[in-house]
Structure formats: structure tokens, C-alpha cells
C-alpha positions in Angstrom: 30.9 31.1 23.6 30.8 30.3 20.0 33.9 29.1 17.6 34.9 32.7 16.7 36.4 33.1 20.3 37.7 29.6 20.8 41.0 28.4 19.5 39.7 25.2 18.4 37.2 22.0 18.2 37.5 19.1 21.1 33.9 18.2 21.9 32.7 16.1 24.6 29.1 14.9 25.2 27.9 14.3 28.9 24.3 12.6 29.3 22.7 12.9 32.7 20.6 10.7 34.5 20.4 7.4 37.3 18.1 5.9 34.9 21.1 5.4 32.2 23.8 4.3 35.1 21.2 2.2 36.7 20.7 0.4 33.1 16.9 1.1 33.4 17.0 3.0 30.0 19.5 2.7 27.4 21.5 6.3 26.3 19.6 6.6 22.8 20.6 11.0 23.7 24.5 9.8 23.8 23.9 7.9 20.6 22.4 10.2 18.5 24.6 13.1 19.9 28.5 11.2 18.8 26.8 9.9 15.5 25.2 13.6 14.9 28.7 15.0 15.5 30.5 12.8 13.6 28.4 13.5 10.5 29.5 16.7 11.3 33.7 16.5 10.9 33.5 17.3 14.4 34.0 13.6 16.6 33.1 13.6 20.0 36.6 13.1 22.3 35.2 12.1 25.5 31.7 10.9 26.2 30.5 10.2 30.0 27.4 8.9 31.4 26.7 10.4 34.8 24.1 10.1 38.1 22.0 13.1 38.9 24.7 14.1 41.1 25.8 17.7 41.8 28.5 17.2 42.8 30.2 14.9 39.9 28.5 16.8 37.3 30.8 19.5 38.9 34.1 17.6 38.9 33.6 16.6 35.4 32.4 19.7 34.2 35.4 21.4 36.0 38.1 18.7 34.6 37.1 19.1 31.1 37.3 22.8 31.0 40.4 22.7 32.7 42.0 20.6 29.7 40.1 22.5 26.9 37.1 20.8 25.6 34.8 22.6 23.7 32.0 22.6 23.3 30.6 20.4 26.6 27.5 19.2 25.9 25.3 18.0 28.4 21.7 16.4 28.3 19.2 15.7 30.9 18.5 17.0 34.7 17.7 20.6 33.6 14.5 20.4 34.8 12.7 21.7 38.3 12.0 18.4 40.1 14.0 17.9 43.3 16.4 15.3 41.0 17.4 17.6 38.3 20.3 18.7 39.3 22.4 19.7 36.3 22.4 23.3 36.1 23.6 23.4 39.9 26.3 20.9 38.8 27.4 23.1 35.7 27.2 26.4 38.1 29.4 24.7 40.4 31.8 23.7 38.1 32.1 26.6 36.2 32.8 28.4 40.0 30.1 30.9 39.1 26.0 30.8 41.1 23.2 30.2 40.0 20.6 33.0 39.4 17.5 33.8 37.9 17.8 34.4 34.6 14.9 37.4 33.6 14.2 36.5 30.4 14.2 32.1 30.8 11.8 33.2 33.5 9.7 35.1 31.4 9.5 32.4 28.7 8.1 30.0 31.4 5.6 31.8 33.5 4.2 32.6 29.8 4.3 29.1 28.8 3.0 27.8 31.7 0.4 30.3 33.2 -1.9 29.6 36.0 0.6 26.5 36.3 3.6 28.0 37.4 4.9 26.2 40.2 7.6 26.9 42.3 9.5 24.2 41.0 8.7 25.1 37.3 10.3 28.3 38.3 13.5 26.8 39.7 14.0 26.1 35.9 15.0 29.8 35.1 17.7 29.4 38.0 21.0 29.3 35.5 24.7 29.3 35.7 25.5 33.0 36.1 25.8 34.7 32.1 24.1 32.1 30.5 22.5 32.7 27.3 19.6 31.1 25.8 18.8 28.1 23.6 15.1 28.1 22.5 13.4 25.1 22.8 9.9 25.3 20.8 8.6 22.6 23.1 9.5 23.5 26.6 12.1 25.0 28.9 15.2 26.7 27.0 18.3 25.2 27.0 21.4 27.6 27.8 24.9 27.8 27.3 28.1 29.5 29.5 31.5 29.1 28.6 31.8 26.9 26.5 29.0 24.6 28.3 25.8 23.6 26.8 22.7 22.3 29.1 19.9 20.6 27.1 16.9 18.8 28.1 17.1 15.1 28.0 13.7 14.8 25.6 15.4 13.3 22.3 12.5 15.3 20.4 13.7 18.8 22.2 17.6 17.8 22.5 17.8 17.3 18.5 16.6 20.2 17.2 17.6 22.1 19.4 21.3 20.6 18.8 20.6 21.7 15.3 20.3 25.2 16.3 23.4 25.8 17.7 25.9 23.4 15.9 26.0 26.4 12.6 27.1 29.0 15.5 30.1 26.4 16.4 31.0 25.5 12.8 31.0 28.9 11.6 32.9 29.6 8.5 35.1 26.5 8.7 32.3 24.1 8.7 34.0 20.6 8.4 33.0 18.1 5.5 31.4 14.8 6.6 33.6 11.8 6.9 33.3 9.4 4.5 33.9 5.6 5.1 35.0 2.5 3.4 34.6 -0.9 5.2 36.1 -3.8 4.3 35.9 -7.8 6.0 38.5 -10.2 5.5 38.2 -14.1 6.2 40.7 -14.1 9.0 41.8 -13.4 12.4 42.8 -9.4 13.8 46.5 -10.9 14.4 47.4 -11.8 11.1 46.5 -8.0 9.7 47.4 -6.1 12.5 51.0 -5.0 11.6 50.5 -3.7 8.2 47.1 -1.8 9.1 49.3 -0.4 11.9 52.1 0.6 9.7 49.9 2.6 8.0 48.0 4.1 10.5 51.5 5.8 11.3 52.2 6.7 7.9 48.7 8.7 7.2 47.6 10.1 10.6 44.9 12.3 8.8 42.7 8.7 8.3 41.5 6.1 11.0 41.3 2.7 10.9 39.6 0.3 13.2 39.9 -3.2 13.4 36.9 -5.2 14.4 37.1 -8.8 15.3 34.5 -11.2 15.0 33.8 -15.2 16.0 30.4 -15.4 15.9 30.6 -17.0 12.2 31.8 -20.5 11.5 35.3 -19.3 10.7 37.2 -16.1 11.8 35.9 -12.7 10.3 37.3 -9.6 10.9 35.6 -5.9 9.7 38.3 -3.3 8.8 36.7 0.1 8.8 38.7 3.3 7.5 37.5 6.7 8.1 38.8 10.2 6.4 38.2 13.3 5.5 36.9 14.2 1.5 40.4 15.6 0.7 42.0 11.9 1.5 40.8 10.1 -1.6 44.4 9.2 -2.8 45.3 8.1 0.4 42.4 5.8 0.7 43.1 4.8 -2.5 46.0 3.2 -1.3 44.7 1.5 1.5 42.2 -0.4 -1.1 45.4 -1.3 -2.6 47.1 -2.5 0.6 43.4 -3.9 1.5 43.4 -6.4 -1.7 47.5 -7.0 -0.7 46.1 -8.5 2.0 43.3 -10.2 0.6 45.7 -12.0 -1.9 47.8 -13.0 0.7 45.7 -15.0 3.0 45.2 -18.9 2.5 42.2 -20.0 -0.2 39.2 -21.3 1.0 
């Protein structure tokens, strides 16, 4: 499913795996994906970190679809070993079967030859009317409504998540967000109602407040992000920024 035949953006990013919900590896694929789609225009809403379980892959696959998020984009257990278990979790909650998909399986037996196992072969098994996503350095990825299964390599998932974001940007590819940060010698409390204030007034923009008292005296980070067009407005919120700034107790 590309953009042309969706309404609109929500993305979500799903990373699969015990080894990131054990804490055994840290989720550097969950990372990369939210700051590769927010260079994009395009933040993630939802991101979730789950076991190499059928079953919830299902129920979360199921939810999201159920309250429009698109595109899903999942990474890891797409493999053929007995604890990849992704595509049967995707099948399952897209309420369609698995089945082996001619053309993945063709890619593989030629890939892998004399090496073809039976378990290497379980890897064409796909959510029934997937397409495609060509991986130069293994299996292929594939997408079905709206859902996207990619290995969990970080040097397969990237490019390969290169390949398909032009196809879901189309024509109304979204500028980058820019980002102005600002820190302020004081406490989140004492800023907190103005920043809010304006929050409501421009909801285009996003601010986030970020406390910190690791220093020898309170510190807080104010970060605002928007869109190219909102210059003027952030603009104003240097203005309201240095406000602030003039109104808090010398040194």
C-alpha cells in the first residue's frame, strides 16, 4: 500500500526481538528508524519493543490497523529459525495466511544454492499479497497493507528503509524539521506556564521542556521544533525565550 491510496501519514515503528526486552542488546534499529523519520517531516506516533511472540506481534499489529496507522514498520524475526516469528505474527494480525510467495522463493533458492534448507525456505512463507522489498544482502523484506517486515540487520534494514520511504512520501514529500534549543539557568516550574501558553497558541510547533540537576545549580533545556514555513512563529518564541531570560534572578 503506498501513500497514493492512503488518506494520510501516522507511522508507527515495531522492533522485534527477546534480546531488546531482555535488555541483552540495546534497540539501535528503533533509534535510527524515529530519528530517520523524523528527518523526514514524517514522526513516528507509537513505537513498541516486542518478544518473538506470535501472538502479541498479532494483537499489536491488529490494534494499530484498527485505529489507522500507516505505515507499520516492523524489524527483526523475519527470518527461518524456529524464533522468528514475525511474519506469522503479521499474517495473523492482518487475518490473512501465510503462503509461499513464488517469486521471494525464487530469490532465495538462487541466493542460497546447494544451501537451501528447509528452514531458509520457510523465509518465502509471507502474509498472503505481500509484495516485495529487495534487500541486496539477504532475504527480501515485504510489505501488505499497510505493513512493512524488515530484517533486523541495521546494515539491511537502512537501506532498505531508504527504498521505500520515496514510495510513501510521494509528491507531498515533507520538509525536515528544523530545531532551535535553548537552556535557561532555572528550574521547569518557573517557565512552565508561558511555554504552555504558547504551545496552545501555535499548535503547528512543539516544544519540550527538559529538566536537568546534574549541574551545580538548576538547568533546564527548552527545545522547539517546526516546520520550514514557521519561521515567524519561531521568531516569536526567541522573543518570549529572551522574556524569560530577562526575567529570571542574576547570577
Amino acid at each position: 500500500m503506498s501513500k497514493a491510496n492512503h488518506p494520510f501519514l501516522r507511522p508507527a515503528v515495531i522492533t522485534v526481538g527477546n534480546e531488546l526486552i531482555y535488555g541483552e542488546r540495546s534497540n539501535d534499529n528503533q533509534a535510527w528508524l524515529l530519528k530517520r523519520l523524523w528527518e523526514c517531516g514524517l514522526s513516528a506516533r507509537i513505537a513498541l519493543s516486542l518478544a518473538d511472540d506470535s501472538t502479541q506481534i498479532a494483537e499489536e499489529v491488529k490494534h494499530l490497523k484498527s485505529t489507522e496507522y500507516f505505515p507499520i514498520l516492523v524489524s527483526g524475526g523475519i527470518g527461518g529459525t524456529h524464533d522468528d516469528v514475525t511474519r506469522q505474527g503479521i499474517a495473523a494480525g492482518l487475518a490473512v495466511p501465510l503462503e509461499q510467495h513464488a517469486e521471494c522463493l525464487a530469490i532465495l533458492a538462487e541466493r542460497y544454492g546447494d544451501q537451501f534448507t528447509p528452514q531458509r525456505q520457510r523465509m518465502a512463507e509471507l502474509p498472503q499479497g505481500s509484495e516485495l522489498i529487495t534487500n541486496p544482502l539477504g532475504a527480501p523484506g515485504f510489505h501488505c497493507q499497510g505493513v512493512y517486515g524488515f530484517p533486523g540487520f541495521p546494515n539491511m534494514l537502512q537501506p532498505m528503509i531508504e527504498s521505500v520511504l520515496p514510495a510513501l512520501l510521494g509528491d507531498g514529500a515533507r520538509q525536515p524539521l528544523l530545531t532551535r534549543e535553548y537552556t535557561l539557568p532555572t528550574g521547569e516550574g518557573t517557565i512552565a506556564s508561558p511555554l504552555e501558553a504558547f504551545s496552545i497558541a501555535h499548535p503547528s510547533v512543539s516544544i519540550g521542556i527538559y529538566p536537568s540537576n546534574t549541574r551545580l545549580r538548576r538547568e533546564v533545556t527548552v527545545r522547539l521544533r517546526y516546520p520550514p514555513a514557521a519561521q515567524a512563529i519561531a521568531d516569536d518564541f526567541d522573543t518570549l525565550i529572551a522574556k524569560l531570560r530577562g526575567q529570571l534572578p542574576a547570577d
